[in-house]
C-alpha positions as CSV (number, residue, x, y, z in Angstrom):
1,X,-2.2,51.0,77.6
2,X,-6.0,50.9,77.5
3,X,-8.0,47.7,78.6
4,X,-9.4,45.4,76.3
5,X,-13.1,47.3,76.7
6,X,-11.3,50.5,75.6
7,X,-9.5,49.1,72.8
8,X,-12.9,47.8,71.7
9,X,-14.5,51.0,71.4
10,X,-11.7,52.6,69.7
11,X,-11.4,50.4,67.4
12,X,-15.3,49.7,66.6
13,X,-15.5,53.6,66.5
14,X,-12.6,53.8,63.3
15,X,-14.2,50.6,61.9
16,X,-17.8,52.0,62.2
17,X,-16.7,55.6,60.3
18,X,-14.8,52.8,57.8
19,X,-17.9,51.6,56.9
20,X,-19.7,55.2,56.8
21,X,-17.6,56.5,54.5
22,X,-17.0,53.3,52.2
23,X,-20.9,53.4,52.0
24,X,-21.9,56.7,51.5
25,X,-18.5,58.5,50.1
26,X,-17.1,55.4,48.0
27,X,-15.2,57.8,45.8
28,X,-13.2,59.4,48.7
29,X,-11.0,55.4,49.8
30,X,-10.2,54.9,46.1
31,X,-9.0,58.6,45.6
32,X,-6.6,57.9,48.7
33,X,-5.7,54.8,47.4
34,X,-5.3,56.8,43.8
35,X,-7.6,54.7,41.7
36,X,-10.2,55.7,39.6
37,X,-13.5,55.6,40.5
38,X,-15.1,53.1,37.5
39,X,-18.5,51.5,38.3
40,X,-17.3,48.3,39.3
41,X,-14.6,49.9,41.7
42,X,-17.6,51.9,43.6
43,X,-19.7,48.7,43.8
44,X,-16.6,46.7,45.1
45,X,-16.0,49.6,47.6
46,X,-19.5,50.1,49.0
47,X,-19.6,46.1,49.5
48,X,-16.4,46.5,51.6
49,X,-18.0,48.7,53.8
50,X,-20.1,45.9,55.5
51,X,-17.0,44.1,56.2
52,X,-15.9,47.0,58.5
53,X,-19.3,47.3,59.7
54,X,-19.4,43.5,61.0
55,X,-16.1,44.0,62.6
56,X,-17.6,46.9,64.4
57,X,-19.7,44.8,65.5
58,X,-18.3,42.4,66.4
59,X,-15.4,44.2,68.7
60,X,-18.8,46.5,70.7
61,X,-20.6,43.0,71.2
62,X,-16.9,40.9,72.6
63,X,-16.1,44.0,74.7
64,X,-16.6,43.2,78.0
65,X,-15.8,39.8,77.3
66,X,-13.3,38.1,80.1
67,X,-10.2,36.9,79.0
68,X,-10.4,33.5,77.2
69,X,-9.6,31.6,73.8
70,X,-12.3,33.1,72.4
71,X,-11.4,36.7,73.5
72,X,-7.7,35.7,72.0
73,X,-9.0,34.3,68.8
74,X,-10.4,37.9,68.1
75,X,-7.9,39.7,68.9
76,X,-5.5,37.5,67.1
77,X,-7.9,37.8,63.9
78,X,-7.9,41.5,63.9
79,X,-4.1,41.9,64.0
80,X,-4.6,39.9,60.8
81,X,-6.8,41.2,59.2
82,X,-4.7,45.1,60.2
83,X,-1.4,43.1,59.3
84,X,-2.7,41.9,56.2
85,X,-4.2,45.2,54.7
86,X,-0.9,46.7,55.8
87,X,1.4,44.2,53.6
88,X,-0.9,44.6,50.9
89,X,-1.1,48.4,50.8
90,X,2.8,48.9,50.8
91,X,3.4,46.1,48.3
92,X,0.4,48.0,45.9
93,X,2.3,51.0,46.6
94,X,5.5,50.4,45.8
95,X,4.5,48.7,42.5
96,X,3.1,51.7,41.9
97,X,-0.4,50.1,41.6
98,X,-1.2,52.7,44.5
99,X,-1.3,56.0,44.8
100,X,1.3,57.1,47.9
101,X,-1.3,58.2,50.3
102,X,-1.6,54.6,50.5
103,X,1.2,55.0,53.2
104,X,-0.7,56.5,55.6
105,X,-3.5,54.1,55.8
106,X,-0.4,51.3,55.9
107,X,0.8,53.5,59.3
108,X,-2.8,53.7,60.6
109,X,-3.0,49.9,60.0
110,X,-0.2,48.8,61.9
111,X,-0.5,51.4,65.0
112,X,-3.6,49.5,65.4
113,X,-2.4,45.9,65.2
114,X,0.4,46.9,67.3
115,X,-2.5,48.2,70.2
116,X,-4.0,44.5,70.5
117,X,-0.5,42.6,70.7
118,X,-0.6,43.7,74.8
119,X,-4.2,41.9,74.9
120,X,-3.3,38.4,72.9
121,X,-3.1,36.7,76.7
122,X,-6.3,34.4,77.2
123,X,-5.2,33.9,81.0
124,X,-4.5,36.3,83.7
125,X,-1.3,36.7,84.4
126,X,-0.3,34.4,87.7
């Protein structure tokens, strides 16, 4: 299992290329997620990106951090946030609101909540 600092990276690194390609190649999420790419669909896509771009920024910035509560409350916020988009994706894909490629984001989602669960301690162990 990596250490928090690692995790950090990794996932700043996946959140970063997020926000890269939400920005610059809108068109290429909503084809994965099979929806068309109208005006308003672009402009809500590229304004996502800066979401992932924040949390970027936020996990290189709390990566050396020691453990604590506020360590935990980010850690516990991301698995959210990963959990959330997960639940949402499957239930948009099977009402067929998504296109099924949708499914592999859903996987990528939860193989990264489940690599903070081993870091939601804000003590050491004793």
């Amino acid at each position: 299992m990596p250490d928090y600092r690692t995790t950090c990276q990794i996932h700043a690194a996946v959140l970063a290329a997020l926000f890269a390609t939400y920005l610059l190649l809108p068109f290429a999420p909503l084809w994965v997620f099979g929806q068309e790419a109208l005006p308003g669909a672009v402009f809500m896509t590229r304004r996502a990106s800066v979401v992932f771009l924040g949390i970027a920024a936020m996990l290189m910035l709390s990566r050396n951090a020691p453990r604590s509560e506020a360590r935990q409350a980010i850690v516990i916020g991301l698995i959210i946030v990963y959990l959330g988009l997960a639940l949402i994706g499957a239930q948009a894909t099977l009402r067929g609101v998504a296109g099924w490629l949708t499914w592999l984001t859903v996987a990528a989602e939860l193989v990264l909540a489940a690599s903070l669960v081993p870091h939601l301690r804000s003590r050491e162990k004793v």
